[in-house]
C-alpha positions in Angstrom: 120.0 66.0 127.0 118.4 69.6 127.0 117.0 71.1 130.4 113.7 71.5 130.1 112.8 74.8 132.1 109.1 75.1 133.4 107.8 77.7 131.4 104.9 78.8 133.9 107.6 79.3 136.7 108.9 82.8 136.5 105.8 85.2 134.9 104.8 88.5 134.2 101.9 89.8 135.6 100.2 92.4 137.0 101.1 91.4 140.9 104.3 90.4 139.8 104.8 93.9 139.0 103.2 95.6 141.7 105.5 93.2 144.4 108.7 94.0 142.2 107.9 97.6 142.5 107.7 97.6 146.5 111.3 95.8 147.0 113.1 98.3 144.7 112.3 95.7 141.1 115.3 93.4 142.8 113.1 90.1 141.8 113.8 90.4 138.1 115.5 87.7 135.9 117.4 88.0 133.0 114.9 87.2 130.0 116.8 84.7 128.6 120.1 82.6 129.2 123.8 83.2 128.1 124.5 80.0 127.2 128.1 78.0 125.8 127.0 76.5 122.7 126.9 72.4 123.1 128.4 69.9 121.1 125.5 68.7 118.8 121.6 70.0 119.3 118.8 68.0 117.9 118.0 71.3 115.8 120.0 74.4 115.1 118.1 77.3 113.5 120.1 80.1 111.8 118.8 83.0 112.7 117.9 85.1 115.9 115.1 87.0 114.5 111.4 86.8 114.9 111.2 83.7 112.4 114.2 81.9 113.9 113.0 82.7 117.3 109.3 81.8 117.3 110.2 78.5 115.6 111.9 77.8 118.1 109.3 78.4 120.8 107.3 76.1 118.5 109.2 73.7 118.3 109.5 73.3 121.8 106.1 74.3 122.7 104.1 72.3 120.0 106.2 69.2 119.5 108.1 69.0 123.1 111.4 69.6 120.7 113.8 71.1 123.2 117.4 70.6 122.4 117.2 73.6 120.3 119.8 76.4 120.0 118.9 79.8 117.7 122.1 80.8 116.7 122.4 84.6 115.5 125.6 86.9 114.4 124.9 89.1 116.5 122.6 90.0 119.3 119.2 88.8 118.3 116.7 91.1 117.4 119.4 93.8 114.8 118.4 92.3 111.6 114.9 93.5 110.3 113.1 92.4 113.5 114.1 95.7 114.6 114.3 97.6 111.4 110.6 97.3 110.4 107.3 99.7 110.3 105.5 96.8 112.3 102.2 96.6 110.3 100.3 93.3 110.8 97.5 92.4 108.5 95.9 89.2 106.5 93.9 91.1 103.8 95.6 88.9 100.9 93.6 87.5 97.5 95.1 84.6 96.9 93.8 81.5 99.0 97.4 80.4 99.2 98.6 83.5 100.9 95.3 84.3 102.4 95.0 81.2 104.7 98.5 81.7 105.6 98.2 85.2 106.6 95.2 84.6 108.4 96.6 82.1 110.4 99.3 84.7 111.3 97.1 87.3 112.6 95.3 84.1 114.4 97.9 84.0 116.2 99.3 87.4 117.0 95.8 87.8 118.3 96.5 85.3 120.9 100.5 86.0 121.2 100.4 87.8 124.5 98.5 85.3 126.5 101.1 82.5 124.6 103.8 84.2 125.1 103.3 86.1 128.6 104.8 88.6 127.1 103.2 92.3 126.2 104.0 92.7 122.3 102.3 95.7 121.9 99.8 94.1 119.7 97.1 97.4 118.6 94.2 95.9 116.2 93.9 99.8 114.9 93.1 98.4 111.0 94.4 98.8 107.5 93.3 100.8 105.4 93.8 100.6 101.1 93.1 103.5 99.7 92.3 103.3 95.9 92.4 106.5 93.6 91.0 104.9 89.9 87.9 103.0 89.1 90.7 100.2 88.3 91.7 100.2 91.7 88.9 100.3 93.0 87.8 97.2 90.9 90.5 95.4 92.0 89.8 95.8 95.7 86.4 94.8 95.1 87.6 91.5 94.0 90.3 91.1 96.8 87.6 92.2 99.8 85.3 89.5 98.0 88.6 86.9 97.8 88.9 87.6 101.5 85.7 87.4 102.9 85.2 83.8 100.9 88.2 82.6 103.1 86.9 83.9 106.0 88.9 87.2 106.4 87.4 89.9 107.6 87.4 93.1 104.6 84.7 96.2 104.5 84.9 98.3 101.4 84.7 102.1 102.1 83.3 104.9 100.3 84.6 108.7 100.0 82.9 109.6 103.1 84.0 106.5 105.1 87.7 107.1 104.4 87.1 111.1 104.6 86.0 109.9 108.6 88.9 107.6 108.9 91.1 110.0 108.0 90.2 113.8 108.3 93.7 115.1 107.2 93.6 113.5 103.7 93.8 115.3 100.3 90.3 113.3 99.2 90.7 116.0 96.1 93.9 115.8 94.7 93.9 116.9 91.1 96.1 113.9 90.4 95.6 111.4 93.0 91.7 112.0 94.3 90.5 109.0 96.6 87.9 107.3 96.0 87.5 104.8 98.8 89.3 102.2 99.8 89.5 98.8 101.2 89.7 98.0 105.2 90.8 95.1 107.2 89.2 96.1 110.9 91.7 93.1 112.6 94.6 94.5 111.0 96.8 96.8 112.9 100.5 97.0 114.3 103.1 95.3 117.6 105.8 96.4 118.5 108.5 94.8 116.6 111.6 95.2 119.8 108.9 93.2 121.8 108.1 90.4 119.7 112.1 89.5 119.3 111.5 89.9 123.1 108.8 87.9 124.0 109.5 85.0 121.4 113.1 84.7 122.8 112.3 84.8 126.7 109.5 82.1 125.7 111.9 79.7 124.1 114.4 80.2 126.4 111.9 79.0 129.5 111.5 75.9 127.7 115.2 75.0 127.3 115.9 76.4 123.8 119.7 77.9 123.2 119.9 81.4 122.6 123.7 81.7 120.9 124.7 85.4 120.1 127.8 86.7 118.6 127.8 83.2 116.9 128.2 83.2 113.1 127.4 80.7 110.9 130.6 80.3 108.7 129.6 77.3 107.0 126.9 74.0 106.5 128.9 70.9 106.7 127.8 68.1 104.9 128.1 64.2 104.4 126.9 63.2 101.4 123.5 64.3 101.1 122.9 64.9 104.6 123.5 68.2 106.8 125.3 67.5 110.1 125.8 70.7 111.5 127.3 74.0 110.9 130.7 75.6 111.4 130.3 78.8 113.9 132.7 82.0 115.0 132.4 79.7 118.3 133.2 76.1 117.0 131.3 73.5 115.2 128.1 73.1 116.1 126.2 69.4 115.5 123.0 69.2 114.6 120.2 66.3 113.2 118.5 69.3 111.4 119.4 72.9 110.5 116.5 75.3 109.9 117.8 78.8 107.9 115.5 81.7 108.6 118.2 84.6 107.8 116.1 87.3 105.9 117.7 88.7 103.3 120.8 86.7 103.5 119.2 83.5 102.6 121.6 83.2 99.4 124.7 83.2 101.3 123.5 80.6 103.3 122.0 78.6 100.2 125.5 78.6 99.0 127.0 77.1 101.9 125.1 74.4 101.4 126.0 74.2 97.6 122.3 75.7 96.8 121.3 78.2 94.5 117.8 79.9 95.3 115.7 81.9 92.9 116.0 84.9 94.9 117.4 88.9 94.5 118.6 90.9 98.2 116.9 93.9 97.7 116.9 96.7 100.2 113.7 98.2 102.0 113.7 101.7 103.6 111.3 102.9 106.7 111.4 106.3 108.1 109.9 107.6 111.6 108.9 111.4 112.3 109.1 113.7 115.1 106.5 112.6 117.9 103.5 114.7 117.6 99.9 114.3 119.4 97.5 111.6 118.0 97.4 112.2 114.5 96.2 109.2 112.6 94.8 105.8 114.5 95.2 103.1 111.6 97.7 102.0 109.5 96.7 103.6 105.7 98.7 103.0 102.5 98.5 105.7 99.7 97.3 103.2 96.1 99.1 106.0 93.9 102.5 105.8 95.2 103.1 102.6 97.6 103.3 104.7 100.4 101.8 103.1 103.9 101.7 104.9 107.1 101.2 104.4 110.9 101.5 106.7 114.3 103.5 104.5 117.1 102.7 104.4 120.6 105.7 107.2 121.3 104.0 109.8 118.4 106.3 109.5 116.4 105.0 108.5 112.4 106.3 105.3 111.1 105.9 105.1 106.9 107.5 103.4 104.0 107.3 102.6 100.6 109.0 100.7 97.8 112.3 98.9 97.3 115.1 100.6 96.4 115.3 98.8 93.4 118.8 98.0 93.4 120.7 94.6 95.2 122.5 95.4 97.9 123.3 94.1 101.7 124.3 97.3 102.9 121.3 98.3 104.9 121.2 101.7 104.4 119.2 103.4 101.4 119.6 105.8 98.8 118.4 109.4 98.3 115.7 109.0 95.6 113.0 106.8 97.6 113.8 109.1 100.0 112.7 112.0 98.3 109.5 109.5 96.4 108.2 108.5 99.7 108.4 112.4 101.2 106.3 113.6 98.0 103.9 110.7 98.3 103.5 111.4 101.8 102.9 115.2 101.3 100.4 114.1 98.2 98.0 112.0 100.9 98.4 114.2 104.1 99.6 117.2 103.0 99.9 118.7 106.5 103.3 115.8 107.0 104.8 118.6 105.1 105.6 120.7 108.7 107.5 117.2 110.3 111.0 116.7 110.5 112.2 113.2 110.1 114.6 112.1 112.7 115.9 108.4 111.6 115.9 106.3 108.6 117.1 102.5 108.3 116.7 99.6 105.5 116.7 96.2 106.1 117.9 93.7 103.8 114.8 91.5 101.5 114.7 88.6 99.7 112.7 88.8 97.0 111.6 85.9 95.0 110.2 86.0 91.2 106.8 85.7 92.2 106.9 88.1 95.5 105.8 85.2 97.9 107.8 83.1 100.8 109.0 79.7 100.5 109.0 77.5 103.9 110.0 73.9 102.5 112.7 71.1 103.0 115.4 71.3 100.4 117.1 69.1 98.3 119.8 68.3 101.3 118.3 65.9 103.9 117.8 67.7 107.2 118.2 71.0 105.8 114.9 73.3 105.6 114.9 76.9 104.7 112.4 79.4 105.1 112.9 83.2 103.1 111.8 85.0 99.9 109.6 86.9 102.5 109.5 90.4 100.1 107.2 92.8 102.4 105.5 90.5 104.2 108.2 89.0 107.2 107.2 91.0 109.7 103.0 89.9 110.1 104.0 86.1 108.6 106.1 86.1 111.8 104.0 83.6 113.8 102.7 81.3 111.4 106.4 81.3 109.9 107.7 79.7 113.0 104.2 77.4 113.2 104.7 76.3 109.8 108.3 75.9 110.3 108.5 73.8 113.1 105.9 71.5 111.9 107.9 70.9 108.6 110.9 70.5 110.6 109.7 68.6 113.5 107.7 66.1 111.3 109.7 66.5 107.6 106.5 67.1 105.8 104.4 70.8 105.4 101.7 71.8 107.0 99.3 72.7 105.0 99.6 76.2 105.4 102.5 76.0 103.6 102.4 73.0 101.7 101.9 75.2 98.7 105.1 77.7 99.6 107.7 75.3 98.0 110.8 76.3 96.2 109.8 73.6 93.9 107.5 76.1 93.4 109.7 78.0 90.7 110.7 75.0 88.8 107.1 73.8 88.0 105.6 77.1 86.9 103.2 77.1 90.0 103.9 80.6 91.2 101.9 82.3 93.3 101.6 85.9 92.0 100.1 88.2 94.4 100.3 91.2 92.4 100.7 90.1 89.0 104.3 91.6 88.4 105.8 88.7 86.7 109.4 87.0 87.0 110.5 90.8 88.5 111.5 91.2 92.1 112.4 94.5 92.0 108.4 95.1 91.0 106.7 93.2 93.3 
């Protein structure tokens, strides 16, 4: 039987700190256990990132599920929970991604106080630009789509961007802005912090943080799962959970699954810190170029996929060069910055550019993936929705649309209208 830790013993706060500070910060605990994995758990989730880690607080939090263990490669926190640019946002059109969104930003709104931990979380907007009177069309109909769900969405004229953003080419010869769409609630967190805080939170009540353990295989009998072979030994489990990004095929296969999903790679790019320079996160229409300033000055931007399959997790010299000219075409003044680091993380795109979070075809097996660009912000309401269909074997309703069955049925849900391509969504 799990040991259920009190999770209100042992919290941050401001007097905490001030005592810690006056006997030399000797007080402090380490944030989360080192544990020796167990013979059987009553549910293993593969994968140490935010998505594997905040199910896991769920689980334990929302349906007293305690003998958990989150088992991860690696140390948690390396996979794309630390390779992101950390925008969080709910400005969606379609209801089914919508209502999930918003339920996301729902509760990154109230992380900090769940969590007792300080995720950084800076409601600074989003802002869509839109160039054409197409685009600007189409973010008509998606503010409306939002605020009919609820979502908050203003739609901003030349003058109101030109405010938002001073350092804009409003008249580019090619690319001239014409407005552009804004979620007000929409902003950024710090991406270290949420690993962080999600893990130290699960950890207080009794989940199993296992590191440098690698899943090597889902054993089987018949058509049940009943636990998975590790670096560290077999590990039993009533119910396996797979939240592993953009390895969510290699795991499929262990189980004898095939997903519809590509692994696609997605570059982000940070600048030299500078003083305040821009205080929202905007995204350039013309070129899929999105932009942020972090709380150290330094820029964080990004842009397309790389368009190629890869796990390599680095990226290739022509975004690089695309996202520097987009970025020079919207703020032309970025042209003076250096850029001092680059990384990719690994995606899993699926044919209609939205997640799946569903049981499978296995009993006890669940798999949650096919995130494209949206994993970081879904982060919350990934783990909500995932440990309700875990804990109970049925969706939520937040997700009860995001099926792989999906796929087989022709009921996609196509955000952006790209068709069966991941590569264009």
């Amino acid at each position: 039987m799990s040991m259920r830790l009190d999770p209100m013993s042992d919290r941050y706060s401001g007097w905490r700190l001030f005592a810690e500070a006056l006997r030399g910060n000797s007080g402090w605990k380490a944030a989360w256990r080192k544990p020796e994995p167990k013979p059987r758990y009553d549910v293993v989730i593969v994968g140490g990132g935010g998505h594997g880690l905040a199910t896991a607080h769920y689980l334990a939090s929302q349906h007293g599920i305690a003998n958990v263990a989150v088992v991860e490669k690696g140390p948690i926190g390396l996979g794309n929970g630390g390779r992101n640019t950390t925008i969080v946002r709910s400005n969606y059109m379609l209801p089914s991604n919508t209502r999930f969104y918003e339920k996301s930003l729902q509760l990154w709104e109230g992380l900090e106080r769940d969590l007792n931990y300080n995720v950084m979380m800076s409601q600074r907007g989003v802002l869509n630009i839109f160039h054409t009177d197409a685009e600007r069309d189409f973010a008509v109909r998606r503010g409306n789509s939002m605020r009919l769900q609820g979502v908050d969405a203003v739609l901003l004229d030349r003058d109101g961007v030109r405010a938002m953003l001073p350092m804009a080419a409003m008249d580019n010869p090619m690319f001239p802005i014409l407005g552009g769409l804004l979620q007000p609630r929409g902003g950024t967190a710090r991406h270290d912090a949420v690993i962080w805080g999600f893990a130290r939170a699960a950890d207080r009540r009794g989940v199993d943080i296992l590191e440098h353990c690698e899943v090597t295989g889902i054993r089987r009998d018949g058509g049940r799962v009943v636990g998975v072979e590790t670096t560290r030994g077999f590990i039993g489990a009533g119910k396996v959970g797979v939240a592993v990004a953009g390895n969510t095929s290699r795991l499929a296969a262990m189980a004898g699954l095939t997903l519809p999903v590509e692994t696609h790679l997605l570059q982000a790019f940070v600048s030299e810190a500078i003083k305040p320079y821009i205080d929202c996160v905007a995204t350039f229409g013309a070129g899929h170029f999105y932009i942020s300033q972090s709380d150290k000055g330094g820029l964080v931007f990004g842009g397309n996929l790389d368009g190629y399959n890869s796990y390599s997790q680095r990226g290739n010299l022509p975004l690089v060069e695309h996202l520097m000219s987009a970025a020079v075409a919207m703020m032309p003044s970025l042209s003076r910055l250096r850029v001092l680091r680059q990384w990719a993380g690994v995606m899993d795109m699926t044919m209609d550019g939205s997640p799946f979070i569903c049981k499978t075809p296995v009993s006890g097996l669940y798999f949650n993936g096919g995130w494209c660009y949206g994993g970081f912000k879904a982060t919350p309401a990934s783990g909500w929705c995932f440990a309700h269909t875990i804990a109970t074997d049925e969706p939520h309703p937040l997700n009860a649309d995001l099926t792989i069955d999906r796929f087989r049925e022709g009921r996609l849900i196509d955000e952006r209208g790209a068709g069966p391509s991941p590569w264009a969504q």
